[in-house]
C-alpha positions in Angstrom: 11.9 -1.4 -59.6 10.6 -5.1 -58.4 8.8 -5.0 -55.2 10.5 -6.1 -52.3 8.4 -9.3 -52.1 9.9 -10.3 -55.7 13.3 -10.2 -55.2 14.9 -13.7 -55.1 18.4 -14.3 -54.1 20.9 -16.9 -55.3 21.3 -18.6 -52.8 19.8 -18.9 -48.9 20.7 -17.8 -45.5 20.0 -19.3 -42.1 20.1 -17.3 -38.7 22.4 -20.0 -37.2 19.3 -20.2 -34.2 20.2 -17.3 -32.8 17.0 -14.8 -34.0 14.1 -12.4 -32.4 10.3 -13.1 -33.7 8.1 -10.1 -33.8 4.5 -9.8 -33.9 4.5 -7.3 -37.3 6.3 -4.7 -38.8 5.0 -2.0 -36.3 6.2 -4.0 -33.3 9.6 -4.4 -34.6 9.4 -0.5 -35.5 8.4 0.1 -31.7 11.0 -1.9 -30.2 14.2 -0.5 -31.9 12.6 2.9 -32.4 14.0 5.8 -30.3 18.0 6.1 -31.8 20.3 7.5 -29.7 21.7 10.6 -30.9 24.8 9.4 -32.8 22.6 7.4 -34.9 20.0 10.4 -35.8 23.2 12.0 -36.2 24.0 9.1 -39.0 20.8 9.5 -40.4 18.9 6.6 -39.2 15.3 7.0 -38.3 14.9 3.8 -36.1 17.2 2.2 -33.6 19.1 -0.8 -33.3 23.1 0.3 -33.8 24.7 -0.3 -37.3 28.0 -1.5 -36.6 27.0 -4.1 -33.8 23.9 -4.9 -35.9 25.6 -5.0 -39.3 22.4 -6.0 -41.8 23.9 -7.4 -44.8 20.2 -9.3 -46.5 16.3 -9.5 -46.3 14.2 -11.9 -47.4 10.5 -11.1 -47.8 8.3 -14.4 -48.6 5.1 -15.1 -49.0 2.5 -17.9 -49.3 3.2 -19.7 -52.5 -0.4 -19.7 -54.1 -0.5 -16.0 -52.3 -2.6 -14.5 -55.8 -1.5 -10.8 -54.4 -5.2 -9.5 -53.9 -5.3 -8.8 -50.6 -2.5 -6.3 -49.3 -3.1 -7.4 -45.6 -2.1 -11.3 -46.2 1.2 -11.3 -44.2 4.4 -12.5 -45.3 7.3 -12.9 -43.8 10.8 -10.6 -43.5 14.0 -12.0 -42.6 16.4 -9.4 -41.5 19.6 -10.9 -41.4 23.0 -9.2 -39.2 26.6 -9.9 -38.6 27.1 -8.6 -34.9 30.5 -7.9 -35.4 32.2 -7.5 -32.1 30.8 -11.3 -31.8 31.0 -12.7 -34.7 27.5 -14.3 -35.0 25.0 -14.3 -37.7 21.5 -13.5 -35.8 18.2 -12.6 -37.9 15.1 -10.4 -37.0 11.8 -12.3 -38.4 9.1 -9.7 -39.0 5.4 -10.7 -40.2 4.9 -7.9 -43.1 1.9 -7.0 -45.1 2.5 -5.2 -48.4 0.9 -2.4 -47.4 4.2 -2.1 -44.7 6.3 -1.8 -47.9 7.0 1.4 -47.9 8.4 1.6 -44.4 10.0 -1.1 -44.6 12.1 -0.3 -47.8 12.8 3.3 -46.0 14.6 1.3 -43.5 16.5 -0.9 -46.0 17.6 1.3 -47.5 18.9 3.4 -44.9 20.7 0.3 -43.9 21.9 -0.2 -47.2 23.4 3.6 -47.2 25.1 2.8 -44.1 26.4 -0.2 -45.5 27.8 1.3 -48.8 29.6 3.5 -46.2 31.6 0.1 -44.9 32.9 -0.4 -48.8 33.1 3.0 -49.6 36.7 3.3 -50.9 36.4 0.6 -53.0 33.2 3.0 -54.9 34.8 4.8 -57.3 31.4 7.1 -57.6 31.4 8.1 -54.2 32.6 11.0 -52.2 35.8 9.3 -50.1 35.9 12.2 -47.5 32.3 12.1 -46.6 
């Protein structure tokens, strides 16, 4: 599996101006932590609700002549979100490190779950009554 900082996409995404700058991954954590109860309840370990936050891509970038020796060099994560009721695009920009990999894939991919959720009856793999 590619690290999250070596994942390119096809094609690019803008925030559209509306976005929220963080000093580092454990400030972002700090503000949305504490869910409310029907989120634990959905399995999410952070805040910030899924259906009026709706992530749908992250970009992770770094430095281009960034030689990967130094796992503290920070790089930057896009979070990108439909707010639904809305119907804006808005972005979270996080300064990452690679060492903050591991929590930060955790919360992907708890968004991700909660995603596949949204296009579940189109998965023919997945439990429809869950």
């Amino acid at each position: 599996m590619k690290h999250l900082w070596e994942i390119t996409h096809p094609y690019y995404c803008w925030d559209n101006e509306v976005s929220h700058d963080f000093v580092n991954w454990q400030d972002f954590v700090a503000e949305i932590s504490s869910p409310p109860p029907e989120l634990k309840a959905l399995g999410m370990s952070v805040g910030l609700d899924p259906d009026m936050n709706l992530l749908f891509r992250f970009d992770w970038s770094e430095e281009p002549n960034f030689t990967g020796q130094d796992i503290e060099t920070p790089g930057t994560l896009r979070l990108f979100y439909v707010q639904q009721r809305r119907g804006t695009i808005a972005a979270h920009v996080v300064p990452v490190t690679r060492a903050d990999e591991p929590e930060v894939a955790k919360f992907l991919q708890e968004r991700l779950n909660y995603l596949m959720k949204v296009w579940t009856p189109l998965i023919p793999e997945m439990d429809h009554a869950a």
